[in-house]
Backbone as CSV, one residue per row, in Angstrom:
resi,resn,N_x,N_y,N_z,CA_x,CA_y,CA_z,C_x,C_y,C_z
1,UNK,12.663,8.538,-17.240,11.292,8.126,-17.519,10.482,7.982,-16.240
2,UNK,11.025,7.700,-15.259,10.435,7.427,-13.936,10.000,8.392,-13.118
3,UNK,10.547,9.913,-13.259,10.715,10.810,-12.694,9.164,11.445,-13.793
4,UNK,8.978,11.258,-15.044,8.214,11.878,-15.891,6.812,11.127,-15.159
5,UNK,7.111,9.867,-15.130,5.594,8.858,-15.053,5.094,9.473,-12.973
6,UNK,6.294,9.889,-12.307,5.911,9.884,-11.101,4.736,10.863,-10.967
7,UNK,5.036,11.962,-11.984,4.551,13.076,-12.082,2.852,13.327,-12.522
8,UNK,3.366,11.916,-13.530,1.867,12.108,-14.528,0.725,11.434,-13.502
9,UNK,1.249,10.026,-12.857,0.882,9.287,-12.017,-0.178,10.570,-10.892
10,UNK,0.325,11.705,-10.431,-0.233,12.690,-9.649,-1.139,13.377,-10.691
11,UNK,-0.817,13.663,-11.561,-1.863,14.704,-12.202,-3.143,14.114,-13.206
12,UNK,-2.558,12.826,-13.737,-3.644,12.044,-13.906,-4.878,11.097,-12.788
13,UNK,-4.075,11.442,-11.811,-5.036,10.838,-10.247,-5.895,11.844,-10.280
14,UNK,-5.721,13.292,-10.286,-6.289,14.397,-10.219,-7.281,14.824,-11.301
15,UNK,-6.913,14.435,-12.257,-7.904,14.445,-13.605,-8.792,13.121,-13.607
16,UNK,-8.648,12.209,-12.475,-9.615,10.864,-12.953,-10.735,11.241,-12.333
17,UNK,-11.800,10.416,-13.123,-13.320,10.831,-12.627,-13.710,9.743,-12.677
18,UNK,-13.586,8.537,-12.553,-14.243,6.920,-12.043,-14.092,6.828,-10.604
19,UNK,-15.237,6.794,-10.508,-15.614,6.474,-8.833,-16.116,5.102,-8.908
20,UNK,-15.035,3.720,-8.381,-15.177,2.331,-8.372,-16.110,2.705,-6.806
21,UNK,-17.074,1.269,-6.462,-17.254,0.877,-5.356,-16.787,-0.297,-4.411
22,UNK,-16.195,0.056,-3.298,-15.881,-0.933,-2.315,-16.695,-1.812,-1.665
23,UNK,-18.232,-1.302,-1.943,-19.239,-1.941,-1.080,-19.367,-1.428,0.655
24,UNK,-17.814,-1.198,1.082,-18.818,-0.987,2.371,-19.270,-0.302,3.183
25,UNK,-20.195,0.222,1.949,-21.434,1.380,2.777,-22.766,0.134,2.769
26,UNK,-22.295,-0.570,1.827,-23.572,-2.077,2.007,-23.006,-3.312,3.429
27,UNK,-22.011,-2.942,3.842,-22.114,-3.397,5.506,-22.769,-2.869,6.481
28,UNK,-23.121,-3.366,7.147,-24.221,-2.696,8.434,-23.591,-3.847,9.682
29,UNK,-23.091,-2.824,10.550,-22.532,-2.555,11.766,-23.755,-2.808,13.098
30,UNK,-23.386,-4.005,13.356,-25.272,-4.444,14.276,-24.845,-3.275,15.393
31,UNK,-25.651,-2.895,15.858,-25.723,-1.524,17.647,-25.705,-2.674,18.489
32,UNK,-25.098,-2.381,19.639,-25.084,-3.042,20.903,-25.367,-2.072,21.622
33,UNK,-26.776,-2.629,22.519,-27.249,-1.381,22.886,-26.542,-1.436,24.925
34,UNK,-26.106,-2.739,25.075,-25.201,-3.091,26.174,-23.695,-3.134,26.409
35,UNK,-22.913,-1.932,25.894,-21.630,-2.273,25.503,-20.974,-2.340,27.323
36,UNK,-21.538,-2.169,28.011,-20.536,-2.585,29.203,-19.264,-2.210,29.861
37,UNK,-19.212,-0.867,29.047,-17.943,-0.002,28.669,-18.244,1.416,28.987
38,UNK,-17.285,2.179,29.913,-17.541,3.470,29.972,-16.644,4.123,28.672
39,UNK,-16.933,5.351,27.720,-16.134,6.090,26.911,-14.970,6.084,27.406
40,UNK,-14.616,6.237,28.559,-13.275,6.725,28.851,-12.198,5.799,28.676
41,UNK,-13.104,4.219,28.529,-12.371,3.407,28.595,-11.898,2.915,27.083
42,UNK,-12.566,3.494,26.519,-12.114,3.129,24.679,-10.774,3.710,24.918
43,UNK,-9.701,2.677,24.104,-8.653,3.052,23.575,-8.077,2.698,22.120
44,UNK,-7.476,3.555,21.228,-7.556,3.912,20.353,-6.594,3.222,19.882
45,UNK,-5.089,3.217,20.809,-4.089,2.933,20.396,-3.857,1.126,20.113
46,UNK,-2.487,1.266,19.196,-2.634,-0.381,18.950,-1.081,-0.193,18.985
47,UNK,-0.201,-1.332,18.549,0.776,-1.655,18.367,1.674,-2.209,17.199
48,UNK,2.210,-1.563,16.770,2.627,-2.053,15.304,4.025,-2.052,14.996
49,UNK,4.290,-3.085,14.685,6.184,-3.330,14.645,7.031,-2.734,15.752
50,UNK,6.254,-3.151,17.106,7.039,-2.314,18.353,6.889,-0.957,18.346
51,UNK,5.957,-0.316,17.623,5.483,0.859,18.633,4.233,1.090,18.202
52,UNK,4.016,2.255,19.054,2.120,2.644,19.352,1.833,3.572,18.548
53,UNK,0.877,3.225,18.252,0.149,4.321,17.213,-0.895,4.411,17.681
54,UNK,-1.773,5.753,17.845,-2.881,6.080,17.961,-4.019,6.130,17.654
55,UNK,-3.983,4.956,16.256,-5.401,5.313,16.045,-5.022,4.120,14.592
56,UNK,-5.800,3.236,14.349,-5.581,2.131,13.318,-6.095,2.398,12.106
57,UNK,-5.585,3.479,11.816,-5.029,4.071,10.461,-3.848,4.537,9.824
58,UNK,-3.291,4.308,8.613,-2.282,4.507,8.072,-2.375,5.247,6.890
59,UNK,-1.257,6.086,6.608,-1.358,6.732,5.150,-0.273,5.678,4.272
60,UNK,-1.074,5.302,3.110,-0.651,4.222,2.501,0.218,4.753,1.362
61,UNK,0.643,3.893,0.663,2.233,3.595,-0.377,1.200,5.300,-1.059
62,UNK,2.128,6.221,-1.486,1.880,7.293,-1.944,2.414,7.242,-3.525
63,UNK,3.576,8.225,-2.931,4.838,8.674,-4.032,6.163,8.856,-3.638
64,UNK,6.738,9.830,-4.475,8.207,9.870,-4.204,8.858,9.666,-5.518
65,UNK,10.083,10.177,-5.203,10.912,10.784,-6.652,11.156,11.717,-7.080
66,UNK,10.724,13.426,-7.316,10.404,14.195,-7.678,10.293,15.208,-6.451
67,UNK,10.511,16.350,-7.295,10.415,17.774,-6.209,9.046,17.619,-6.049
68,UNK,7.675,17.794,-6.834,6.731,17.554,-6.236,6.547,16.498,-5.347
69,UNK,6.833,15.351,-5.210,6.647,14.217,-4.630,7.284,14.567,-3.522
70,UNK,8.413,15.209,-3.673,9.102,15.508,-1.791,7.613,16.294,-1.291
71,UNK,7.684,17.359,-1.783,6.588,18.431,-0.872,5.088,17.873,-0.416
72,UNK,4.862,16.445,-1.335,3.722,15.711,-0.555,3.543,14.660,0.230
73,UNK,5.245,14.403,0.107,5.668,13.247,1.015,6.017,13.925,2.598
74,UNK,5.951,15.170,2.513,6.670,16.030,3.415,5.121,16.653,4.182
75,UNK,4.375,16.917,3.344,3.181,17.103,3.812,2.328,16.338,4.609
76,UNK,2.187,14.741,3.912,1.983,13.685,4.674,2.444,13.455,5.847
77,UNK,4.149,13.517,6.000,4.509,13.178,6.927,4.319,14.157,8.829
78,UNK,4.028,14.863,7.707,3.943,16.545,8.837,2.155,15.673,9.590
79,UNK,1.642,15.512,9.027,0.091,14.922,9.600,0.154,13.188,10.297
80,UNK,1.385,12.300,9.777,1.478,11.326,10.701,2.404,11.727,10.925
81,UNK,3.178,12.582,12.095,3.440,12.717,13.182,2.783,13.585,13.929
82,UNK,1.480,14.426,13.709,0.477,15.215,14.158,-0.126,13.965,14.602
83,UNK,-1.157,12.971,13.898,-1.740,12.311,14.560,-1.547,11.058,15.064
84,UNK,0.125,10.786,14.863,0.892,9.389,15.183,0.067,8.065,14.832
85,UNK,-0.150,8.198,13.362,-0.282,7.264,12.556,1.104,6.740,11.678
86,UNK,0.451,5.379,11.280,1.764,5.170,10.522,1.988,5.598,9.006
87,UNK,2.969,5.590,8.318,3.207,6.104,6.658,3.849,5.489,5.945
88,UNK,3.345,5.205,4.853,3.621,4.239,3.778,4.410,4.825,2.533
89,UNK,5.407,4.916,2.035,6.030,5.617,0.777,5.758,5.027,-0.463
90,UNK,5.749,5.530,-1.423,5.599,5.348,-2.734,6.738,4.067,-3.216
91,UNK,6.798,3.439,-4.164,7.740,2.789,-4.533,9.379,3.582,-4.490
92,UNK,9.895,2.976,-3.916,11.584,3.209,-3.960,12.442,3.087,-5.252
93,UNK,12.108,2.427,-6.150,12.456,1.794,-7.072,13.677,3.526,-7.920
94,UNK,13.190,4.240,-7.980,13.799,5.389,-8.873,14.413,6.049,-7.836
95,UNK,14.459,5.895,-6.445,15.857,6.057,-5.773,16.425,5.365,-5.877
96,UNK,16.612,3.909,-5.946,17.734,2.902,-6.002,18.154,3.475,-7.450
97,UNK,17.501,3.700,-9.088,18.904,4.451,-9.709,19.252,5.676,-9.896
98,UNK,18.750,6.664,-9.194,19.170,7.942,-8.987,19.225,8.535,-7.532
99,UNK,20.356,8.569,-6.651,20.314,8.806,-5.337,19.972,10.232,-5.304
100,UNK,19.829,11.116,-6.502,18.869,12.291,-6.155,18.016,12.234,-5.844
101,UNK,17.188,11.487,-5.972,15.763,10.939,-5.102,15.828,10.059,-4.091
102,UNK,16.440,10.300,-3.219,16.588,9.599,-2.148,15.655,10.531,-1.261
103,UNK,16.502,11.701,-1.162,15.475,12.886,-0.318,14.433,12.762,-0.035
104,UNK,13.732,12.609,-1.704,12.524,12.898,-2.027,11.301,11.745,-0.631
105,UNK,12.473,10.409,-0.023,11.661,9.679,0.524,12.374,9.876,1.834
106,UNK,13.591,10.005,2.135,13.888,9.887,3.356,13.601,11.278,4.422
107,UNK,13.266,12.138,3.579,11.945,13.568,4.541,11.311,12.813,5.385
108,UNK,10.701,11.471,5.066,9.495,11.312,5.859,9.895,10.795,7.082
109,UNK,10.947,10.199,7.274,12.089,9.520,8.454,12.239,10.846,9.157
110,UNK,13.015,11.997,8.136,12.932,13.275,8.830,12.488,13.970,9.897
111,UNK,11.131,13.839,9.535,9.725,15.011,9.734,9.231,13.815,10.932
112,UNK,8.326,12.921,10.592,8.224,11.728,11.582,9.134,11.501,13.170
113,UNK,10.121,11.259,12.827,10.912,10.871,13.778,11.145,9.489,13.681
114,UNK,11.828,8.978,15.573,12.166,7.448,15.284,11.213,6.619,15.863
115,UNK,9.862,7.410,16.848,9.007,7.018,17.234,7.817,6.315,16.656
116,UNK,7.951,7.148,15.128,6.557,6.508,14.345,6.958,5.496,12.992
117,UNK,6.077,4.754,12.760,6.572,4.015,11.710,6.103,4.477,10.596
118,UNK,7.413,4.263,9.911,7.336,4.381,8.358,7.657,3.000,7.805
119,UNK,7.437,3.024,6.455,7.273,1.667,5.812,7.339,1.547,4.446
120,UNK,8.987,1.293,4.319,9.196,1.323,2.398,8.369,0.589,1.765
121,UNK,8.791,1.017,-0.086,7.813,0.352,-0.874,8.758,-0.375,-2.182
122,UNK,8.917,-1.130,-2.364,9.064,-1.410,-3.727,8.415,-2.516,-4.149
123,UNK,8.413,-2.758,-5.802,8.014,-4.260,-6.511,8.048,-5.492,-5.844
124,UNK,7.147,-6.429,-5.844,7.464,-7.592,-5.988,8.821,-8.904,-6.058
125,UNK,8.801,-8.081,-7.627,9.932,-8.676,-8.456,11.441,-8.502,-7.819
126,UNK,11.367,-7.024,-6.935,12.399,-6.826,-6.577,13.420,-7.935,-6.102
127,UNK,14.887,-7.489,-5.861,15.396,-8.657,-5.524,15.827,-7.914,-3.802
128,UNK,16.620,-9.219,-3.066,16.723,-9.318,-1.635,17.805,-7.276,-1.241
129,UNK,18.600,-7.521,-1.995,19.494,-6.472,-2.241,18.791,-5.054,-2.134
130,UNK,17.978,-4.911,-3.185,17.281,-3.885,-3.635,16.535,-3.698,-2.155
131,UNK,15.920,-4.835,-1.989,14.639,-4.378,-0.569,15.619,-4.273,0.673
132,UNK,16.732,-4.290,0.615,18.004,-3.529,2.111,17.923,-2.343,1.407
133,UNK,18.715,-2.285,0.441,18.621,-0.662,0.378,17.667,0.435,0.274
134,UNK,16.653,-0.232,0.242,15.482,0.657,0.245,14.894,0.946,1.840
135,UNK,14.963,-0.572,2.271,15.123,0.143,4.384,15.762,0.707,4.865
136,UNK,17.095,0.659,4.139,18.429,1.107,5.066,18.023,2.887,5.033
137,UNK,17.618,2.990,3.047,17.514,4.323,2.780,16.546,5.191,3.935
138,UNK,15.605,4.374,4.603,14.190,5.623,5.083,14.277,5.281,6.738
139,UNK,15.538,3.844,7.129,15.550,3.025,8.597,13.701,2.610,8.742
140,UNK,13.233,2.288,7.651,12.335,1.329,7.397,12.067,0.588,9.157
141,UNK,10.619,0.843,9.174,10.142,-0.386,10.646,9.314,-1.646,10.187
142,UNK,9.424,-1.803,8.358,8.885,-2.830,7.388,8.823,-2.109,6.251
143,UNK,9.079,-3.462,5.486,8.765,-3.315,3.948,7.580,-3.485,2.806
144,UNK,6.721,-2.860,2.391,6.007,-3.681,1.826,6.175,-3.970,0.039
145,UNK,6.133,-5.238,0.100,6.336,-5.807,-1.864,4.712,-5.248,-2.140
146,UNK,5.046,-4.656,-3.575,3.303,-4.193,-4.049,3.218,-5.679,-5.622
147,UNK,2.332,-6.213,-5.293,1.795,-6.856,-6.889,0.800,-5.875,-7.686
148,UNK,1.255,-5.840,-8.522,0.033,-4.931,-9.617,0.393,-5.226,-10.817
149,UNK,-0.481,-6.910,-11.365,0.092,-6.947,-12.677,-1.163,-6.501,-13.824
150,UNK,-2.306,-5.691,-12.942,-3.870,-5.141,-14.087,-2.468,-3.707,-14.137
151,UNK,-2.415,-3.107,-13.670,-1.282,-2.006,-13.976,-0.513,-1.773,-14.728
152,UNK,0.104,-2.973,-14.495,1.962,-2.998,-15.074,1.307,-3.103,-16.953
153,UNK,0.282,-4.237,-17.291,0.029,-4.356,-18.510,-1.242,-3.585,-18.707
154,UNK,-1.540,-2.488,-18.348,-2.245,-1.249,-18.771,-0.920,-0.551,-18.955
155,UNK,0.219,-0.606,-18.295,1.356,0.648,-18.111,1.505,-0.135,-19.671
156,UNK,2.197,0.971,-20.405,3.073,0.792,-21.738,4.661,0.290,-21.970
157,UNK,5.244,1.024,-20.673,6.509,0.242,-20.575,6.396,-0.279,-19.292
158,UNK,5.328,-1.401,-18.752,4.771,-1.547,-17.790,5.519,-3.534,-18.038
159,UNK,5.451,-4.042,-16.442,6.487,-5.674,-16.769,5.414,-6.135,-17.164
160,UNK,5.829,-7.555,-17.846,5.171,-8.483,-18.623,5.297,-9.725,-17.759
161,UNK,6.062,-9.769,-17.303,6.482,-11.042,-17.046,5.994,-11.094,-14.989
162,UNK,5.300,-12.259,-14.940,5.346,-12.402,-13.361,4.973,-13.657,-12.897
163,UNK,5.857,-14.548,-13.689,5.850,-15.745,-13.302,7.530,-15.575,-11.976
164,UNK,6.995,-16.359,-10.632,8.629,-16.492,-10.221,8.005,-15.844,-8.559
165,UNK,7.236,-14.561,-8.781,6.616,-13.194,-7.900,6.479,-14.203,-6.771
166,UNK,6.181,-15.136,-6.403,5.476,-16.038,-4.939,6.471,-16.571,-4.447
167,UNK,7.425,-16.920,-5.025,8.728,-17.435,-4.671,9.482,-16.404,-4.179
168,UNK,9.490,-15.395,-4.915,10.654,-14.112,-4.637,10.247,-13.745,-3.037
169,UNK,8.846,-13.258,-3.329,8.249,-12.533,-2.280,8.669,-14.069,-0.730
170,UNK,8.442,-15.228,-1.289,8.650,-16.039,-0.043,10.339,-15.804,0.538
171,UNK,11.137,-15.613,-0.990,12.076,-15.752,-0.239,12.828,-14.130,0.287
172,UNK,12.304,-13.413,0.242,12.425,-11.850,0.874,11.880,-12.284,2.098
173,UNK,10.808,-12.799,2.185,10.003,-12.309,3.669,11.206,-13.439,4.741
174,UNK,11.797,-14.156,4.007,12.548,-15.217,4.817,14.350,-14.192,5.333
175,UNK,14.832,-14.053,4.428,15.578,-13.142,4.347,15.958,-12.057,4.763
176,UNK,14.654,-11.070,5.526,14.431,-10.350,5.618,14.559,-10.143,6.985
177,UNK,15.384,-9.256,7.740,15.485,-9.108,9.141,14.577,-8.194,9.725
178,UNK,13.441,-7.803,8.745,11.929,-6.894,9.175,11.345,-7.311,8.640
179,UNK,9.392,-7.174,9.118,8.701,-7.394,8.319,8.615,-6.822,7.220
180,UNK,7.292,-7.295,6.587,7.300,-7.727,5.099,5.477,-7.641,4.725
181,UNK,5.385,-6.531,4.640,4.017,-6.302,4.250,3.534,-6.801,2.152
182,UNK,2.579,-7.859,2.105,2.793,-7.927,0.888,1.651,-7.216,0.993
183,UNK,0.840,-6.103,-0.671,0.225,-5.600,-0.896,-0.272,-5.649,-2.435
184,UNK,-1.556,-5.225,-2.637,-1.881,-4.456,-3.738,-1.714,-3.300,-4.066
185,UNK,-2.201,-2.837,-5.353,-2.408,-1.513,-5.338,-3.812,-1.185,-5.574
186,UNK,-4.714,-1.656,-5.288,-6.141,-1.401,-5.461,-6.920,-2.144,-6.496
187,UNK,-6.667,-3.470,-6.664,-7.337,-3.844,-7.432,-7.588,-5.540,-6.587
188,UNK,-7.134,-5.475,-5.662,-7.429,-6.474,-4.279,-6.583,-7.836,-4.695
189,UNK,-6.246,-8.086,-3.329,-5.840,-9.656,-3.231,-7.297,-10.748,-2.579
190,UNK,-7.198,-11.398,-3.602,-8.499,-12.576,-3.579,-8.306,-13.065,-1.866
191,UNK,-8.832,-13.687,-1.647,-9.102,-14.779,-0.196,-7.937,-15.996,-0.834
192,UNK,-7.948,-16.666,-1.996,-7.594,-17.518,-2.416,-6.178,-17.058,-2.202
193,UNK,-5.897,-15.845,-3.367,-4.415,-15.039,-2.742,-3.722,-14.799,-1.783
194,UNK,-4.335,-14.751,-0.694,-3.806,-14.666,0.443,-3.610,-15.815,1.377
195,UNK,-4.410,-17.029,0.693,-3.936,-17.778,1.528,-2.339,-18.486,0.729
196,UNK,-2.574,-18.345,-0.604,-1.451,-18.963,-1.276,-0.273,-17.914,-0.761
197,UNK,-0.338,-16.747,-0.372,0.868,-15.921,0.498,1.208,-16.390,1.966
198,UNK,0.066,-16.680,2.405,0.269,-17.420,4.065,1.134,-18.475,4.086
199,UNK,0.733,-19.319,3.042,1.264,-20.379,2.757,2.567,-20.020,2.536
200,UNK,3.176,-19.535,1.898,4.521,-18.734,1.614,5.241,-17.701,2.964
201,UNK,4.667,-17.868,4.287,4.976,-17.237,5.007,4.721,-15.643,5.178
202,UNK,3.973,-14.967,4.736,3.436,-13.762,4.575,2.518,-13.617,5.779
203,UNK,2.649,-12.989,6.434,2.126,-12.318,8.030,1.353,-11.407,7.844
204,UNK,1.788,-10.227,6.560,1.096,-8.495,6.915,1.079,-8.636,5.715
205,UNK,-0.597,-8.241,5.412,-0.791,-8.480,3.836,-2.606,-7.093,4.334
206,UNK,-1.971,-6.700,2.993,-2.707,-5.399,2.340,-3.602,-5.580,1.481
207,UNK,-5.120,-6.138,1.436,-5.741,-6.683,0.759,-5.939,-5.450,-0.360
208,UNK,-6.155,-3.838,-0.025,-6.155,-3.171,-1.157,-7.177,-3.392,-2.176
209,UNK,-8.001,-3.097,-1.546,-9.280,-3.800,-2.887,-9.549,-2.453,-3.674
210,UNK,-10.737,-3.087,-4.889,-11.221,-2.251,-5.488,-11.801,-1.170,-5.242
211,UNK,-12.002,0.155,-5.593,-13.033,1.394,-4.483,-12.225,2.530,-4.793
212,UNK,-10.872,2.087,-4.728,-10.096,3.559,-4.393,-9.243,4.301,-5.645
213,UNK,-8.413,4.379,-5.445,-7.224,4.964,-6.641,-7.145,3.893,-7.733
214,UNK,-7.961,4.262,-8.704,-7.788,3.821,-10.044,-6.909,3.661,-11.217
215,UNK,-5.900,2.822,-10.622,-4.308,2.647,-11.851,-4.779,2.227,-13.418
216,UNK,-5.840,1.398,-13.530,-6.043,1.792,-14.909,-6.737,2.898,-15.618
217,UNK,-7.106,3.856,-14.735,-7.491,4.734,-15.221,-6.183,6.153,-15.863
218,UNK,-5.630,5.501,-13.890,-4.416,6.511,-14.681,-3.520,6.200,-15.765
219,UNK,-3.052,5.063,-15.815,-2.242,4.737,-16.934,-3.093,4.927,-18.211
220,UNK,-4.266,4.590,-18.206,-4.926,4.752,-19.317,-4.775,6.065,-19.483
221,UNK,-4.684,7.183,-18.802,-5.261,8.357,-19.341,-3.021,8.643,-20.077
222,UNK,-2.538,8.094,-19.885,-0.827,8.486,-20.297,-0.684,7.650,-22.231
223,UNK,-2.030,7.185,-21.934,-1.776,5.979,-23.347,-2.723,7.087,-24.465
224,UNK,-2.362,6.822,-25.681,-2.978,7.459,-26.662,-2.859,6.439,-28.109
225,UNK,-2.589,5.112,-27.597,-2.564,4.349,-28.797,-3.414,3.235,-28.616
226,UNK,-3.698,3.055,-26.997,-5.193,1.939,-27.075,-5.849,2.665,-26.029
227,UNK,-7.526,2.066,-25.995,-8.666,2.654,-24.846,-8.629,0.946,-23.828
228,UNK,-8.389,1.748,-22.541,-8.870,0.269,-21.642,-9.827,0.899,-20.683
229,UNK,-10.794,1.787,-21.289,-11.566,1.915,-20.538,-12.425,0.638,-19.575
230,UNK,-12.726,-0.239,-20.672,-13.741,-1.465,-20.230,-13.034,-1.797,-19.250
231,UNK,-11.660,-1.330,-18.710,-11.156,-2.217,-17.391,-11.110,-1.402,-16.100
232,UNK,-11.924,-0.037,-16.239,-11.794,0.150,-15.049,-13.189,-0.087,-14.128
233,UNK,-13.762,-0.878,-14.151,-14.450,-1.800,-13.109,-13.495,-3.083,-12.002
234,UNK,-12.549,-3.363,-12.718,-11.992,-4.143,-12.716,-11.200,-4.367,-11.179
235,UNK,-11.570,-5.448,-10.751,-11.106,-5.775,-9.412,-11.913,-6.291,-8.269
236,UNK,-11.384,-6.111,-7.090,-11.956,-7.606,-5.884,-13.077,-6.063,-5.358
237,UNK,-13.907,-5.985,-4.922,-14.188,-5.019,-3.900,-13.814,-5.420,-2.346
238,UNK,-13.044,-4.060,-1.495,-12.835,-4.393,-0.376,-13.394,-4.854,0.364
239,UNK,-14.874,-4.860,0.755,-16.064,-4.776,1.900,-15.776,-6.642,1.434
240,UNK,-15.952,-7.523,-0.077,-15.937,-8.560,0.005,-14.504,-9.469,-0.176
241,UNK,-13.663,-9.007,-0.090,-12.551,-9.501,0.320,-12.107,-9.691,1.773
242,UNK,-12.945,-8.599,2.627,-12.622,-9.053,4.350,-13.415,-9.727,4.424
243,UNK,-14.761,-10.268,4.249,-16.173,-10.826,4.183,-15.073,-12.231,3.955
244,UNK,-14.753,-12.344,2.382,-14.372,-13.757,2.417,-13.154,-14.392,3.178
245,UNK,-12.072,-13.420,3.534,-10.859,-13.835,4.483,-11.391,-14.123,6.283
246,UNK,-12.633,-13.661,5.967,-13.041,-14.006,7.625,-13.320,-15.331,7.850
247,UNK,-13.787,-16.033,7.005,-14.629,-17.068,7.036,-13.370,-18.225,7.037
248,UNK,-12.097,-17.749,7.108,-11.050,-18.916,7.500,-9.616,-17.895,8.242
249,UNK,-9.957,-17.156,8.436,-8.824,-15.894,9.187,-7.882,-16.515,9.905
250,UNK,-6.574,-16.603,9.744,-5.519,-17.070,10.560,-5.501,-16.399,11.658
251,UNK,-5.380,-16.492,12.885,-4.466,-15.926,13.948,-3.949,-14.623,13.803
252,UNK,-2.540,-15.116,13.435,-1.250,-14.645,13.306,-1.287,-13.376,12.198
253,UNK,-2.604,-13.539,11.407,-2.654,-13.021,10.245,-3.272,-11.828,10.388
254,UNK,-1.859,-10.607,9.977,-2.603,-9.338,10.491,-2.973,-8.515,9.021
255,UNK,-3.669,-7.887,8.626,-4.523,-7.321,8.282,-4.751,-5.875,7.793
256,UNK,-4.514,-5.723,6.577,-4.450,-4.049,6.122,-5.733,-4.003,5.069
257,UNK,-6.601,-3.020,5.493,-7.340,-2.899,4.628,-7.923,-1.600,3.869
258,UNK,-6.757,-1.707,3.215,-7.179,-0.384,2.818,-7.727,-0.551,0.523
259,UNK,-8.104,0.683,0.544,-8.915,0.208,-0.978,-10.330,1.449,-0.569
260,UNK,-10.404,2.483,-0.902,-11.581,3.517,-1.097,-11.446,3.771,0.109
261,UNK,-11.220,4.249,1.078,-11.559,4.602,2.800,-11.844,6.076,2.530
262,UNK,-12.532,6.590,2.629,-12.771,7.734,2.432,-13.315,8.724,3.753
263,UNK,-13.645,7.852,4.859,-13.993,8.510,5.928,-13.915,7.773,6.967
């Protein structure tokens, strides 16, 4: 079933036509007309789980599973190690029960190398076990847990249950001899959310807002026994989810923002 949904998951992305907004084309970027800085001196690069990347962008949680899913996980990976960005894999979850799909994710370790980071994916819910074997599988430089419960109950054989998720996730990130990226999948983590994750020890958190890849659209389009159209508005927009995490920003607290980026 996992291998069927990985599939549809791609071709229903491709057939969706809801264009959510992130808002921030309604940010405005003040000019400094004194930057004090010669060009030459901009640098691009940053540092991330002990190594450098060129440029503070990432290709985020994709796919994987599937012969198609290798050839775009393989594709991806061919462009972050072209522009030594980092890469994010699809959920692991359907390699942990079929090691025929292992491939399908560990190409990107492949193609990449040991220089750039890659960065498994599975559930939440997952347990401590599951999230080793899913690093061990790709030599993971972090993990990230995804929450998506507007998803899971648009999905049809999608979980019900997510009482427990704040605890688990606290006690993975404790457990865990790498980081621990918690994330969305595009339907955003509140300000409120993230601090109740801080609070839980959560460092690298993926606010993932509204704007971008539309999961109830896709699941909706796999369903033929209810319409959830009315829910695809549904979610934080990105531009005001960094807006409100600024206004009390931890330190320590680093920062993924991805959700519509389109340029």
């Amino acid at each position: 079933m996992r291998e069927i949904r990985k599939e549809e998951h791609i071709e229903n992305y491709l057939k969706s036509a809801y264009k959510g907004d992130n808002l921030l084309s309604d940010i405005y970027i003040e000019y400094n007309a004194l930057p004090e800085l010669d060009f030459e001196q901009i640098n691009t690069e940053s540092e991330l789980f002990g190594k450098t990347t060129k440029f503070p962008l990432m290709i985020n949680a994709m796919t994987g599973g599937t012969e198609v899913c290798e050839e775009i996980n393989a594709d991806l990976a061919r462009i972050a190690k072209e522009f030594s960005i980092p890469i994010a894999l699809g959920s692991q979850k359907i390699a942990l029960e079929n090691d025929e799909s292992i491939k399908t994710f560990s190409i990107v370790r492949e193609i990449v190398g040991e220089k750039n980071v890659v960065i498994g994916n599975l559930s939440s819910n997952s347990s401590l076990k599951e999230v080793k074997r899913a690093k061990n599988m790709i030599d993971a430089d972090a993990m990230q847990l995804h929450v998506n419960p507007v998803q899971e109950l648009v999905m049809k054989e999608g979980d019900r249950k997510f009482s427990g998720i704040l605890e688990n996730i606290s006690s993975i990130i404790e457990e865990l001899d790498q980081p621990v990226i918690v994330k969305e999948v595009g339907f955003g983590l509140s300000a409120q959310a993230v601090s109740r994750l801080y609070d839980k020890g959560a460092r690298y958190i993926d606010i993932a807002g509204h704007g971008g890849t539309n999961f109830v659209e896709i699941e909706n389009n796999r369903r033929f026994d209810c319409d959830f159209e009315d829910f695809y508005p549904w979610g934080i927009p990105t531009a005001k989810i960094l807006l409100d995490i600024k206004k009390d920003r931890k330190e320590d607290l680093f920062l993924i923002s991805s959700g519509g980026l389109k340029s």
